[in-house]
PATI-855629 format. One record per residue (C-alpha): x negated, y negated, z negated. Coordinates in nm, 3 decimals. Each point is the difference from the previous one (the first is absolute). Example, Ala and Ser with C-alpha at 12.3 -4.5 7.8 and 13.67 -1.06 7.14 Angstrom:
BEGIN
[pt [-1.230 0.450 -0.780]]
[pt [-0.137 -0.344 0.066]]
END
This chain:
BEGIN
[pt [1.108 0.124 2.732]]
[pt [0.264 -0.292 -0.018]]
[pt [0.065 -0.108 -0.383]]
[pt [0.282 -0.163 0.102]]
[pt [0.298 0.034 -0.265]]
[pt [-0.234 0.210 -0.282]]
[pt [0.094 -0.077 -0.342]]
[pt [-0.276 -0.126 -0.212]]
[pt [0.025 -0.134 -0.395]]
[pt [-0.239 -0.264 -0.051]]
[pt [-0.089 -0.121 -0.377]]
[pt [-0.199 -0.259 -0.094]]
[pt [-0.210 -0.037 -0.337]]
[pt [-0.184 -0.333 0.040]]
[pt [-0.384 -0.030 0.046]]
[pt [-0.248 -0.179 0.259]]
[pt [0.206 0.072 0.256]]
[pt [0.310 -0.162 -0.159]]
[pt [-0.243 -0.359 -0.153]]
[pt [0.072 -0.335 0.052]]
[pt [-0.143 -0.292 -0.104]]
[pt [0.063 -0.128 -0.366]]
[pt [0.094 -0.348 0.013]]
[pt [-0.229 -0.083 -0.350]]
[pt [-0.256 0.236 0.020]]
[pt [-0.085 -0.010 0.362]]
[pt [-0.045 0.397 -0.067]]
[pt [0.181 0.305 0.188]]
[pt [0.329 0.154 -0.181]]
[pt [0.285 0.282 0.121]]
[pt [0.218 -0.210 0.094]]
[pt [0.151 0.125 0.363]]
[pt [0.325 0.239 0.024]]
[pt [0.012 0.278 0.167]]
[pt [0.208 -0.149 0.288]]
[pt [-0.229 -0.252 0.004]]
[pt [-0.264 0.198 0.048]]
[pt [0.134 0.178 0.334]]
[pt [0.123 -0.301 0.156]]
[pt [-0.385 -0.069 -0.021]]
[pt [-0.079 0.342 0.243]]
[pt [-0.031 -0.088 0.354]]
[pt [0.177 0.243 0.203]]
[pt [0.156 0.204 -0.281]]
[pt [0.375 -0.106 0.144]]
[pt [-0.147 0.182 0.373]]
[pt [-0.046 0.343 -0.187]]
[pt [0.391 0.069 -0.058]]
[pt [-0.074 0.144 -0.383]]
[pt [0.306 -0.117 -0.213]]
[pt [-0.187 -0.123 -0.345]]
[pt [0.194 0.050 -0.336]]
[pt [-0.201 -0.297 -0.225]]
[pt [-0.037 0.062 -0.333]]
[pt [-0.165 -0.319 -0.230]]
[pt [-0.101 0.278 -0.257]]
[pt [-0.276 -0.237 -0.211]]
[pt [-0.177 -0.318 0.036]]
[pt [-0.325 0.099 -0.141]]
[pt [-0.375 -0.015 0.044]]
[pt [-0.054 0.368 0.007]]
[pt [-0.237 0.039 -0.250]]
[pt [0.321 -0.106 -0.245]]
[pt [0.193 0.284 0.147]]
[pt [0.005 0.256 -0.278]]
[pt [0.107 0.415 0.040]]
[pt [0.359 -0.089 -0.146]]
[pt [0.016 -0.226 0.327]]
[pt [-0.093 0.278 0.231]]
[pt [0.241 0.242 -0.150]]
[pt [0.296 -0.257 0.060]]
[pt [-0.135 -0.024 0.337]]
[pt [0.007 0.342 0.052]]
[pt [0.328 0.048 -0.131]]
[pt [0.161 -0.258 0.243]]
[pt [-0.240 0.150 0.283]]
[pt [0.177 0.323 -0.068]]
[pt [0.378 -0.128 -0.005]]
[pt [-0.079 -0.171 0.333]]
[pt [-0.148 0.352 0.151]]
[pt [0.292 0.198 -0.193]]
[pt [0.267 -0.040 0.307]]
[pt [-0.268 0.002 0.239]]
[pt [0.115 -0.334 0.108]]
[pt [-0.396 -0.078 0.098]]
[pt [-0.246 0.153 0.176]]
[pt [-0.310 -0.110 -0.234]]
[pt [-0.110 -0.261 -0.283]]
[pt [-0.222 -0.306 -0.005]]
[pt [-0.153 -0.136 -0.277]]
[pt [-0.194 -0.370 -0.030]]
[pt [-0.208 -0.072 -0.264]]
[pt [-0.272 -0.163 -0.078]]
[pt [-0.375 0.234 0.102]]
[pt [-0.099 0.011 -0.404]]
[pt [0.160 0.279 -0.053]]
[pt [0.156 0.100 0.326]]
[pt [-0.237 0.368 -0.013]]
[pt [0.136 0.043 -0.391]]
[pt [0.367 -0.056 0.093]]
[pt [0.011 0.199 0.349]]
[pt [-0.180 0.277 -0.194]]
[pt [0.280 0.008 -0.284]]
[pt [0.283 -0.032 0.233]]
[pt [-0.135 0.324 0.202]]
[pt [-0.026 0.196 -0.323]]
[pt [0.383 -0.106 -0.048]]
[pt [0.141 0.011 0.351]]
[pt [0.126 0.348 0.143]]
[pt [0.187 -0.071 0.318]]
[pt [-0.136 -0.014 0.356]]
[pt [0.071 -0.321 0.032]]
[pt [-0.318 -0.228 -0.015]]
[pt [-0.093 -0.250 -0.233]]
[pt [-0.290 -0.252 0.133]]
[pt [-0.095 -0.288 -0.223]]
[pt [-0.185 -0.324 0.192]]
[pt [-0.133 -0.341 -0.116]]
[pt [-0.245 -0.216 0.166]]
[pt [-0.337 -0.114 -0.119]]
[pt [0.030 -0.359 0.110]]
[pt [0.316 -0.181 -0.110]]
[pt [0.198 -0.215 0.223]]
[pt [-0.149 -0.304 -0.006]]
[pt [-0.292 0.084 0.086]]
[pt [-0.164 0.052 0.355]]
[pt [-0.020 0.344 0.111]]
[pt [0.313 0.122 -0.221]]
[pt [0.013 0.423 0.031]]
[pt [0.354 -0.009 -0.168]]
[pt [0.207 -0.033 0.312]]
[pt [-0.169 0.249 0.228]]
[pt [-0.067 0.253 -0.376]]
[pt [0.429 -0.033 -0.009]]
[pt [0.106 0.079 0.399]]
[pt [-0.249 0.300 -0.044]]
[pt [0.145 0.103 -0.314]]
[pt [0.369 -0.008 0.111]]
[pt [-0.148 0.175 0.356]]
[pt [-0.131 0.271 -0.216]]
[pt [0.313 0.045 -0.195]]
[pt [0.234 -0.006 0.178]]
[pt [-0.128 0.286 0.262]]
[pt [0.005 0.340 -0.020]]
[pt [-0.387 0.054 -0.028]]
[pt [-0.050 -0.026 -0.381]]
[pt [0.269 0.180 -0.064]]
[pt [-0.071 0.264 -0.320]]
[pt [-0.370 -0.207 -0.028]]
[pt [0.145 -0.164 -0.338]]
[pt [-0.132 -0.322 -0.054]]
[pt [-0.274 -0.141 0.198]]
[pt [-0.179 -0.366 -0.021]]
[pt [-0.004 -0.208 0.367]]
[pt [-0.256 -0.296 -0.002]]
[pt [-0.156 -0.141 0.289]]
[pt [0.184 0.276 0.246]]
[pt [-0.150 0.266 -0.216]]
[pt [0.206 0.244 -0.119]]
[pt [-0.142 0.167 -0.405]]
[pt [0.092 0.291 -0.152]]
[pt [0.140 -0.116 -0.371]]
[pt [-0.197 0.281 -0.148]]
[pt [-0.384 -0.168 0.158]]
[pt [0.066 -0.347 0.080]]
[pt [-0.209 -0.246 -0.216]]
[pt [-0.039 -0.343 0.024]]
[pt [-0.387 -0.063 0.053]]
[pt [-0.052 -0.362 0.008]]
[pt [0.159 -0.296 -0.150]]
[pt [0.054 -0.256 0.297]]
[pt [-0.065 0.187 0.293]]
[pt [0.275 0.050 0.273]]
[pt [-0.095 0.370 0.013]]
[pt [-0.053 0.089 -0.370]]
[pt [0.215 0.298 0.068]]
[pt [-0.168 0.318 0.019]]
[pt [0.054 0.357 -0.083]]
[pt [-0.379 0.159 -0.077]]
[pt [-0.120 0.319 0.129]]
[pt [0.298 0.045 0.213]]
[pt [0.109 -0.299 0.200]]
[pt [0.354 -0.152 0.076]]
[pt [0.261 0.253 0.115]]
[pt [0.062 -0.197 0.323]]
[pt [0.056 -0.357 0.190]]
[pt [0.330 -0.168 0.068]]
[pt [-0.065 -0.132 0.345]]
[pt [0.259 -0.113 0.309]]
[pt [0.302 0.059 -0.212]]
[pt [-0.090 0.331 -0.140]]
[pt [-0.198 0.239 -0.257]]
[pt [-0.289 0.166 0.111]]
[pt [-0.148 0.250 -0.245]]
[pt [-0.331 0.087 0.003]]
[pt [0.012 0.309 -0.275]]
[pt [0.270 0.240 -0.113]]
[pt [0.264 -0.137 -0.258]]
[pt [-0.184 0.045 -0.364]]
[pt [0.069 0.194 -0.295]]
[pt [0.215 -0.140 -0.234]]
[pt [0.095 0.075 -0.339]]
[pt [0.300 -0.121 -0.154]]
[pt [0.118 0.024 -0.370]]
[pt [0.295 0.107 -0.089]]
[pt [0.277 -0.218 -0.149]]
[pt [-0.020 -0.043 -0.414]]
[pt [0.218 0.168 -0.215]]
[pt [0.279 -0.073 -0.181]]
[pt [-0.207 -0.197 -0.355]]
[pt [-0.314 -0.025 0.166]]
[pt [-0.200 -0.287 -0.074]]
[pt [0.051 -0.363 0.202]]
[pt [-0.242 -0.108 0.173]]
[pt [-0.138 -0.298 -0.236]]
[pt [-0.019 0.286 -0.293]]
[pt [-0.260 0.172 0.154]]
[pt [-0.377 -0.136 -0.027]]
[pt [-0.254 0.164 0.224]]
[pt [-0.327 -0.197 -0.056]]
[pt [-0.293 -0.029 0.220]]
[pt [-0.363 -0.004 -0.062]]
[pt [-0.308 -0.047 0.238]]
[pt [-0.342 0.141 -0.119]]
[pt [-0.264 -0.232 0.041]]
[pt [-0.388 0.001 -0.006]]
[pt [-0.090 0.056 -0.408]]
[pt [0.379 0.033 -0.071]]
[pt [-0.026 0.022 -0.384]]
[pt [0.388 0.161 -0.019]]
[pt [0.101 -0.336 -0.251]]
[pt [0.318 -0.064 0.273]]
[pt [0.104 0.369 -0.018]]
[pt [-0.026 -0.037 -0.379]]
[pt [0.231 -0.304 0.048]]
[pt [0.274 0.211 0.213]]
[pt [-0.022 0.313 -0.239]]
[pt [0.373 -0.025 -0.116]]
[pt [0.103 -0.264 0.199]]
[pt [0.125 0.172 0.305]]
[pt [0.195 0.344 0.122]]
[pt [-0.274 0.125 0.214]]
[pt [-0.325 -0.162 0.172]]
[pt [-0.189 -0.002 0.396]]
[pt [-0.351 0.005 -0.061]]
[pt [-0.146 -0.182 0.319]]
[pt [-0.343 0.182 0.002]]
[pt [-0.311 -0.076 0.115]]
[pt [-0.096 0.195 0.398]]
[pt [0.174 0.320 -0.012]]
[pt [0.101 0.018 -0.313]]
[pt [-0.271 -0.039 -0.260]]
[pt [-0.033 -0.185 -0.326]]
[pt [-0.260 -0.073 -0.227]]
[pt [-0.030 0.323 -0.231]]
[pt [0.028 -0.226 -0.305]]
[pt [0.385 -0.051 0.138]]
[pt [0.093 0.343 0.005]]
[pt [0.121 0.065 -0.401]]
[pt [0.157 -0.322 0.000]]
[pt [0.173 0.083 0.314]]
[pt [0.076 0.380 -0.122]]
[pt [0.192 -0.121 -0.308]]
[pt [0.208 -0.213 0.243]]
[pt [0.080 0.318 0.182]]
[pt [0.119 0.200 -0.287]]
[pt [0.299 -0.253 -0.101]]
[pt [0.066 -0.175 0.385]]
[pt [-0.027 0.062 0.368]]
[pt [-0.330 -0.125 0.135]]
[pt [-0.057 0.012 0.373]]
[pt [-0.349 -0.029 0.160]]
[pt [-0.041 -0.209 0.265]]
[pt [-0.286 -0.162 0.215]]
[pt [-0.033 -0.363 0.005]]
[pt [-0.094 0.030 0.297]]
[pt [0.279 -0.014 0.180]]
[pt [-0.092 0.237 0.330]]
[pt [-0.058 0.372 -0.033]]
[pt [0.078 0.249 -0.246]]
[pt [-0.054 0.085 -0.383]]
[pt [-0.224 0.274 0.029]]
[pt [0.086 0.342 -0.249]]
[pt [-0.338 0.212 0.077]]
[pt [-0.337 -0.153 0.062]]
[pt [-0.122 -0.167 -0.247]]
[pt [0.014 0.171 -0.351]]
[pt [-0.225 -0.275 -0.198]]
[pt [0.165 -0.125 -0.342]]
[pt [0.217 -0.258 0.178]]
[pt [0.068 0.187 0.272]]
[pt [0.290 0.065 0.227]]
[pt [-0.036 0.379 -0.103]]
[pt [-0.018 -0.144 -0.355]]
[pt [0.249 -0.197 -0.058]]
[pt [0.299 0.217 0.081]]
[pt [-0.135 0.276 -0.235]]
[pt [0.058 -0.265 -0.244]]
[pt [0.385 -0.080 0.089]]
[pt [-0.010 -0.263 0.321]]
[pt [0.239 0.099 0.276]]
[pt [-0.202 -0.106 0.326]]
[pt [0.193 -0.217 0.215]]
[pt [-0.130 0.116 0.351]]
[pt [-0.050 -0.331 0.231]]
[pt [0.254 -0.167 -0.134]]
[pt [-0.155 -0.327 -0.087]]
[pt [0.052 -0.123 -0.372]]
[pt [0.295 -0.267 0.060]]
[pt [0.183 0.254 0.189]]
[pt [-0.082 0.289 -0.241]]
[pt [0.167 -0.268 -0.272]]
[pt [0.300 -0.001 0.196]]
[pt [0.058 0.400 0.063]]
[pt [-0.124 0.018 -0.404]]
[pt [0.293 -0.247 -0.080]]
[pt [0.269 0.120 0.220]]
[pt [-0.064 0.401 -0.182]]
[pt [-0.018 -0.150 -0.371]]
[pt [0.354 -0.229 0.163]]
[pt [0.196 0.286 0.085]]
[pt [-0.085 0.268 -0.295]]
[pt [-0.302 0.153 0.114]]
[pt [-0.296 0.008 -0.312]]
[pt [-0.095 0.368 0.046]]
[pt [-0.381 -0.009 0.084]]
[pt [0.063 0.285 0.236]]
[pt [0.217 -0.159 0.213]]
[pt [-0.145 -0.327 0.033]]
[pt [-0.310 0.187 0.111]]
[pt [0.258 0.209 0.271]]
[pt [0.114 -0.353 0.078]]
[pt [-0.343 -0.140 0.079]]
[pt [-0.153 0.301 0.179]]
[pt [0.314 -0.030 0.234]]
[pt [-0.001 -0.384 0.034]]
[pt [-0.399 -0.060 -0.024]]
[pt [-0.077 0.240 0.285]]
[pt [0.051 -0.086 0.335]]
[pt [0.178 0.356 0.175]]
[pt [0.145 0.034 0.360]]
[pt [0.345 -0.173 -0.029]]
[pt [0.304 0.191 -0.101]]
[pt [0.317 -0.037 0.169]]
[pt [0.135 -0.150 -0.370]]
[pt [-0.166 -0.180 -0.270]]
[pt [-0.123 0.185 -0.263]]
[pt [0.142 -0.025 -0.316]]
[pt [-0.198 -0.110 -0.306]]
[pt [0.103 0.268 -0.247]]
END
């Protein structure tokens, strides 16, 4: 289908994709605008999409912080209000681009979608993705194929569901991958070609009036190691609103854990993870001291196959907006951390 004349909001964050050269250092830095960085796309002009640039932050992404992604989101929502634009693009640096395009699906409700890009290999460098990661990006937006998918990651063509995408090296030009499912489709000639049905998507609802900002709230993590002797969960122990235990395999820590990790439960929210990254928290075959049958008995909400730096982010966004009740978070996990055929809606995390 022709693009020509769609309506597409582009805003840019900083990141590889954005570096240039530092005079002193000789070293990489955000230092491109967002107009410069589409005067830089070959054969963007030829598609006919009319671009509303936004130079949103300047940053190297892993300085982007949730207060950052909640002012995005509020400017990504007065820009969708009058339906003046068809979808969103985001450019950051690839840190953090799976965090962010997981947060901003839990926020986002319309149909319009959000896909957030970067590139693996700056500009000045040979074999820069950025250019070719962008046109897809605005090709994907700005069509009607995504639309009600949420927000999705597009690297190298691919097109990521926010909920799996991880990034799985840390040079590579395709570190992008989505484990144990695969990318939802391929932008290709000009247009989106999905592979799979639109995902599942959960989204939380907006905070109430006094609920707690988003810098108030301190959701720790912790990853279980090898002979773990539980002095860092000591450490945390009154120090945070609620905890994601990244677990060893699926679900299991060392028994010696497991009080330490109950008396966390009785005053905070602790979610168990795996640390993993691919598969599921299992709830009913092991039953060992340790175990995934185990440690729920003793107060952990299992966090389905969420992995633990998205679990954070659903944890933080329930404890943002009012929700402590144990109950509930569990609700909110069993919904988001299992993978069901896709509703017409998101789901709401209440």
């Amino acid at each position: 289908m022709s693009l020509n004349g769609r309506n597409v909001a582009v805003f840019a964050l900083g990141g590889t994709i954005a570096t240039a050269t530092h005079p002193a250092t000789g070293g990489a830095v955000p230092a491109l605008s967002a107009k410069e960085l589409l005067e830089n796309v070959p054969g963007l002009d030829a598609l006919g999409v009319r671009l509303h640039v936004h130079d949103f932050r300047r940053l190297p992404s892993a300085s982007l912080s949730l207060a950052d992604l909640d002012a995005l989101h509020a400017e990504i929502r007065a820009e969708l209000a009058p339906e003046a634009v068809d979808g969103v693009v985001v450019v950051q640096g690839t840190d953090t681009i799976e965090e962010t395009a997981f947060y901003l699906d839990l926020l986002h409700r319309g149909d319009a979608p959000i896909v957030v890009t970067g590139a693996m290999r700056g500009p000045t460098l040979p074999g820069s993705d950025g250019p070719a990661n962008l046109n897809a990006a605005v090709i994907a937006a700005a069509g009607p194929w995504l639309r009600g998918a949420g927000c999705v990651v597009v690297l190298g063509d691919q097109i990521h569901a926010a909920r799996t995408v991880q990034k799985s090296h840390t040079v590579s030009p395709a570190a992008f991958t989505s484990p144990g499912c695969g990318p939802l489709g391929l932008v290709a000639e000009g247009r989106v070609r999905l592979y799979q049905r639109l995902p599942h998507r959960t989204a939380c609802p907006p905070g109430d009036e006094g609920a707690a900002s988003t810098s108030a709230v301190r959701v720790a993590l912790h990853t279980v190691t090898l002979g773990d002797d539980g002095t860092q969960l000591d450490l945390l122990d009154g120090h945070c609103d609620s905890l994601v235990l990244a677990a060893l395999g699926a679900g299991h820590v060392p028994e010696w854990l497991v009080p330490r990790l109950r008396r966390l439960a009785e005053r905070i929210p602790v979610v168990l993870t795996s640390r993993i990254g691919n598969g599921p928290v299992l709830t009913r075959t092991y039953s060992s001291p340790g175990s995934e049958r185990d440690l729920p008995a003793n107060g952990l909400i299992p966090g389905g196959d969420l992995n633990p730096y998205k679990a954070r982010l659903l944890l933080h966004r329930l404890l943002t907006t009012g929700c402590h009740d144990r109950a509930r978070i569990a609700l909110a996990f069993a919904t988001a951390g299992i993978a069901p055929a896709r509703p017409r809606a998101p789901s709401a995390c209440q």
